[in-house]
C-alpha positions, 0 to 999 in steps of 0.5 A: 500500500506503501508504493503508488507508481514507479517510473523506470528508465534505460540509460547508462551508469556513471562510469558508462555501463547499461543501467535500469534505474527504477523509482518507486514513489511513496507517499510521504510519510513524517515518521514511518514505523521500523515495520514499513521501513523493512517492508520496503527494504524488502521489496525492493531488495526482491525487485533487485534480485528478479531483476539480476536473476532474469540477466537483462544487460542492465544493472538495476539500480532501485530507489524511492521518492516521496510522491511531492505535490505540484505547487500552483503560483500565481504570476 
């Protein structure tokens, strides 16, 4: 419940090799408890390992971002 979407892009790493790099977006959570905590650190280890397993070409880099709400400004 804690993952709202994910966005994945191909492009190469740092030093120039292949890469997925997969973002899961949470909603923004002030104090999340040790329990969600480990629960995602639990899927995304699990997405990380799938990935690896199925040898794609590509190193996945997994993370995750706080879903952030578009300010409306007035000019």
């Amino acid at each position: 419940d804690y993952v709202i979407d994910y966005q994945v892009e191909a492009r190469d790493d740092h030093q120039g090799n292949p890469a997925f790099y997969i973002r899961f977006i949470v909603e923004p959570d002030d104090q999340p408890s040790p329990e969600k905590i480990r629960k995602l650190n639990r899927f995304l280890g699990s997405v990380e390992t799938m990935l690896l397993s199925l040898s794609l070409g590509r190193w996945p880099y997994v993370q995750v971002s706080e879903k952030r709400s578009l300010l409306d400004v007035a000019s």
